[in-house]
C-alpha positions as CSV (number, residue, x, y, z in Angstrom):
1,X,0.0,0.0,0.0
2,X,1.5,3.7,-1.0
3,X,2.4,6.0,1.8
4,X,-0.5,8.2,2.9
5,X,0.0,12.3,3.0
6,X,-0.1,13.9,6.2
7,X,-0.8,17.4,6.8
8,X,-1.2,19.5,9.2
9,X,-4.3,22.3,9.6
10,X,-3.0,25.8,9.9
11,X,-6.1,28.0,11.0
12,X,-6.8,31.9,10.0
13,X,-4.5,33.1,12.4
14,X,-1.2,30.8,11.1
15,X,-1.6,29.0,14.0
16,X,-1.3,24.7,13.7
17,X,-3.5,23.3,16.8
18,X,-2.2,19.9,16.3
19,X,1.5,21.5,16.8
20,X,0.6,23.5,19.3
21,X,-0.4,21.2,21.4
22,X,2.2,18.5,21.1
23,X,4.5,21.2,22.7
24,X,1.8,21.5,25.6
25,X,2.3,17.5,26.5
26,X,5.3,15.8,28.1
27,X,8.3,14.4,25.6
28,X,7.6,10.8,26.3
29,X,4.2,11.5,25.2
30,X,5.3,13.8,22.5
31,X,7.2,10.6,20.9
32,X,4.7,8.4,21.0
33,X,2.1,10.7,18.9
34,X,4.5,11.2,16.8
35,X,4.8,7.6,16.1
36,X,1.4,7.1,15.3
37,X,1.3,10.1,12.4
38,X,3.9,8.1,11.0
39,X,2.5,4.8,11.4
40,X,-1.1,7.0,10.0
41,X,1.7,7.8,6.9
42,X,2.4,4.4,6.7
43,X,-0.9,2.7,6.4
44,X,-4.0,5.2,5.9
45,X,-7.3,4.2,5.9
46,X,-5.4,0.4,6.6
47,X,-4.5,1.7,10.4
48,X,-6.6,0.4,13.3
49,X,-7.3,-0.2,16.7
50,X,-5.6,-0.1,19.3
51,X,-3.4,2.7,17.2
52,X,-6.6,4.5,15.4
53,X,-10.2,4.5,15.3
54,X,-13.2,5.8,13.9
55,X,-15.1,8.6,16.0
56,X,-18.0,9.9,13.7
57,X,-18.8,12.5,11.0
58,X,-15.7,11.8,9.2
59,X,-13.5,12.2,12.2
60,X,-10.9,9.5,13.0
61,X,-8.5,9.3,15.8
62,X,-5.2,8.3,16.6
63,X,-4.4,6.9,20.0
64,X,-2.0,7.2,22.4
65,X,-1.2,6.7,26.1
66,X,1.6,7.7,28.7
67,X,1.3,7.2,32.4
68,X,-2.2,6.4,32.6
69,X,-2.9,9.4,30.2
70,X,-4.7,9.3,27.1
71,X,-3.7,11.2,24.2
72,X,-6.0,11.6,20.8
73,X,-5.0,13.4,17.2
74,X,-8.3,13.7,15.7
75,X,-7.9,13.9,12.0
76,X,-9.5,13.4,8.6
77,X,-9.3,12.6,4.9
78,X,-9.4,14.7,2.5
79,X,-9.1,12.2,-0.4
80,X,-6.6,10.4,0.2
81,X,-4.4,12.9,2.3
82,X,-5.1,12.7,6.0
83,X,-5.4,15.8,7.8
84,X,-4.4,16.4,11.4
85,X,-6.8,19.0,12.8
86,X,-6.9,18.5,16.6
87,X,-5.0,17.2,20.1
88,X,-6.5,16.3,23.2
89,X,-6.7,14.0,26.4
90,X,-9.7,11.9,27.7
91,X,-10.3,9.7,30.5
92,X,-13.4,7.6,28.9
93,X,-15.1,9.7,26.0
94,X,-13.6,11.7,23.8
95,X,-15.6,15.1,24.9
96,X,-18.2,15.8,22.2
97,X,-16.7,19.3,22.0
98,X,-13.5,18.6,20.9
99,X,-14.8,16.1,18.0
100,X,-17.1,19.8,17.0
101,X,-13.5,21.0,16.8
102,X,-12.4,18.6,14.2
103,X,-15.3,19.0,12.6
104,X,-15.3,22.7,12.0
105,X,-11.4,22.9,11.1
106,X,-12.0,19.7,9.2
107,X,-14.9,22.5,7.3
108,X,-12.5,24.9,7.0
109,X,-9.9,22.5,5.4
110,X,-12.1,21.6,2.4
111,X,-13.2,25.4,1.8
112,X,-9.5,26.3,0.9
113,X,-7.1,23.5,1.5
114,X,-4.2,25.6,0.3
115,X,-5.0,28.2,2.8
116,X,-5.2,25.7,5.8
117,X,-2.4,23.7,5.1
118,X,0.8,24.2,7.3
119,X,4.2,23.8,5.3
120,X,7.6,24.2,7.0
């Protein structure tokens, strides 16, 4: 299977949430999220549980966990790209707020994907 593309959403203000918050979480943590975007790269749509799984509306997550915390990227795919569009931590649920997140950037995203694309 080809590599999947994996981008990252940049919002109105040049800000990328999914980058932002990775700097927010401990290093340990940090490494392991990063693993799974390039385990996402690696395998797309073919990536599953326990390392991803489908939320709703589009929205897929990818999982991690470090000392009894959970850590999500929510993403989607905009053909056959996969766009990184939110970070969080749960205990049980994902909070339905953060998936409106997603879902709103993910919005945003397929207006102008040029515009919310981050590049280096």
């Amino acid at each position: 299977m080809p590599e999947t593309e994996v981008l990252f959403f940049r919002d109105m203000d040049d800000l990328v949430p999914v980058l932002n918050w990775l700097d927010t979480i401990p290093r340990k943590a940090q490494n392991k999220c990063i693993i799974r975007i390039e385990r996402l790269s690696e395998l797309g749509y073919e990536l599953r549980r326990p390392e991803a799984d489908y939320l709703r509306d589009g929205i897929y997550e990818l999982r991690s966990k470090f000392q009894k915390v959970n850590y999500r990227i929510l993403y989607a795919y905009h053909n056959k790209t996969a766009v990184l569009l939110h970070g969080c931590t749960k205990e049980r649920d994902i909070d339905p707020a953060d998936i409106n997140i997603a879902l709103t950037r993910y919005e945003l995203f397929q207006s102008n994907p040029g515009l919310h694309t981050y590049s280096e």
